[in-house]
C-alpha positions as a printed Julia matrix, in Angstrom:
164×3 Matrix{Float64}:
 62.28  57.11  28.97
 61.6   60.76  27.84
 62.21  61.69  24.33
 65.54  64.17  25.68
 67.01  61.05  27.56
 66.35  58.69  23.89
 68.23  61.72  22.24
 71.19  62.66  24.65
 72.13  58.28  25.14
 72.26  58.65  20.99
 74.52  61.32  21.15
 76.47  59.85  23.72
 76.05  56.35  21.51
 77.7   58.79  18.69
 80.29  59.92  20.27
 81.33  56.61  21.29
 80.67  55.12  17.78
 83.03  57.95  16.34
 86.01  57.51  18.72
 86.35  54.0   18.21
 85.67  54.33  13.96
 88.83  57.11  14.47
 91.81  54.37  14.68
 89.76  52.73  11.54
 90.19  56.04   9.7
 93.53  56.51  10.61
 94.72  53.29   9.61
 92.74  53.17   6.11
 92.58  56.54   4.78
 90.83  55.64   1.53
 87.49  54.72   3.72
 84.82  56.39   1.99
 82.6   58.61   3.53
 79.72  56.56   1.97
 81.47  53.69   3.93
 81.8   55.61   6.93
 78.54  56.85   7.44
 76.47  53.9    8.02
 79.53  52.58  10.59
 78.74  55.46  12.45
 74.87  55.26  12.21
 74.99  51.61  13.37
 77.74  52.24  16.04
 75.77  55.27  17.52
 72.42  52.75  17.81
 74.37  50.11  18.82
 76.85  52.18  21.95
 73.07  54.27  22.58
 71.26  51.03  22.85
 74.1   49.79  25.6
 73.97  52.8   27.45
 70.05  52.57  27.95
 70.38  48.75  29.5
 73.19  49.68  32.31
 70.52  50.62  34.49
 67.87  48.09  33.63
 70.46  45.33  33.81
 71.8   47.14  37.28
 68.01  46.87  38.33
 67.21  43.21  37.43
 71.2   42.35  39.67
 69.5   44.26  42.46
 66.5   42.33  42.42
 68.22  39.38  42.39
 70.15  40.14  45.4
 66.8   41.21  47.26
 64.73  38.45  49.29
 61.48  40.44  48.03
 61.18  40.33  44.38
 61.08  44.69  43.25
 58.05  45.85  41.19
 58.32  44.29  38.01
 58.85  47.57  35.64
 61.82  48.74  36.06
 61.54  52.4   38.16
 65.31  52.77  37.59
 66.22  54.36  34.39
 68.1   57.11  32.74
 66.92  60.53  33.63
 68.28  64.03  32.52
 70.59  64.58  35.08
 71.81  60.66  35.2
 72.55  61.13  31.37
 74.19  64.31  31.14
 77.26  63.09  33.09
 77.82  60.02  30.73
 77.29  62.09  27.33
 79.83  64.81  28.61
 82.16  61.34  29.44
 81.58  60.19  25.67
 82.39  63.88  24.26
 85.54  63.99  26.58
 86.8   60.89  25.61
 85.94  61.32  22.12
 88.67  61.17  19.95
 90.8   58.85  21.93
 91.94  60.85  24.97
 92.78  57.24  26.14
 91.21  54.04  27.15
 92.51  54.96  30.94
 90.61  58.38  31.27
 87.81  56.88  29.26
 87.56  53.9   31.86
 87.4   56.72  34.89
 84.85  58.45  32.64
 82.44  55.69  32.86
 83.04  54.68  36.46
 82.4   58.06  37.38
 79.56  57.76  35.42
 78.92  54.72  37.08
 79.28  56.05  40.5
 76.51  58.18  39.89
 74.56  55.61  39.11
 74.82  53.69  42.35
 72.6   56.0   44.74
 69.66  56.12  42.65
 69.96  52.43  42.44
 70.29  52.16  46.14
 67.36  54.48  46.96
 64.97  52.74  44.61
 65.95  49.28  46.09
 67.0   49.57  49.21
 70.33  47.69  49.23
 73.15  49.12  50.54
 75.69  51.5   48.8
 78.55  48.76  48.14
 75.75  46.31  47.14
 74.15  49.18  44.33
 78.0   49.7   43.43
 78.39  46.01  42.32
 75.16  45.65  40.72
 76.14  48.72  38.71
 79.75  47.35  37.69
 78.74  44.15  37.13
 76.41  45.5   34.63
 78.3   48.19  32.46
 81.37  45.24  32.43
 78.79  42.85  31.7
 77.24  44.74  28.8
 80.67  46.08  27.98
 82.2   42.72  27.69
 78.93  41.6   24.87
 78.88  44.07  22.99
 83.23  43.51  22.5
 82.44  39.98  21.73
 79.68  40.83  18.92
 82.24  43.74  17.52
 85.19  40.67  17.22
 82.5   38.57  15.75
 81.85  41.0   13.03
 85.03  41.32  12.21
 85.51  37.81  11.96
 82.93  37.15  10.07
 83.19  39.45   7.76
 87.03  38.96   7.37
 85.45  35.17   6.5
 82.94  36.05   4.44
 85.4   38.35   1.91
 83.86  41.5    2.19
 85.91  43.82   0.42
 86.16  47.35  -0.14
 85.02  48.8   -3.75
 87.76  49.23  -6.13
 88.58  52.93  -6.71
């Protein structure tokens, strides 16, 4: 991955990271921008990081629906024009058009993903379409789980804001 695809899935990964901190905000205005800051840092790393394994995970469903095993690195990744559409889908959604558009963001997003896929593996379109969905609701659906666990875990663990 090129240094302009690292930096456009982090700003996408920001984007994402500040829509979803927004209902926080709004709901405890005395967060402190010291507080907020590293949120955002880790959520940027954390939604960038997710966004640069949908197409490695779409790649590994392929090959697992192929009868010949594909080359073993991975030729399907972000490029430029792959990643544009997704950080223009994080920067529209961003702050909280609604979970509806931003769930038409990312299959359109998504969509675009599927002929590069089929190209470089030679399964059909539907086929590259599944792989595709099964891995950004696959990743989505982790990453969900480790956010509630966080929560939980810190609600058990008593972390508390400073006293102002």
């Amino acid at each position: 991955m090129s240094t302009l695809v690292l930096i456009l899935l982090l700003l996408a990964g920001l984007s994402e990271a500040a829509g979803r901190l927004l209902p926080l905000i709004a709901r405890r205005p005395r967060t402190s921008r010291p507080q907020l800051i590293p949120l955002l840092l880790i959520g940027a790393v954390v939604e960038g990081a997710v966004f640069a394994l949908w197409p490695p995970t779409a790649w590994t469903l392929a090959g697992l629906m192929l009868s010949t095993p594909l080359p073993g690195t991975a030729a399907f990744t972000w490029t430029p024009d792959l990643v544009v559409p997704l950080l223009l889908a994080a920067v529209l959604a961003f702050p909280l058009l609604g979970p509806l558009l931003h769930l038409l963001l990312l299959v359109a997003v998504g969509a675009g993903l599927v002929a590069p896929l089929a190209a470089a593996t030679g399964l059909g379109w539907w086929a590259a379409a599944g792989c595709v969905a099964v891995a950004g609701f696959g990743l989505g659906i982790a990453v969900e789980v480790v956010r509630r666990l966080v929560v939980k875990a810190s609600a058990i663990t008593g972390v508390r804001e400073p006293a102002t």
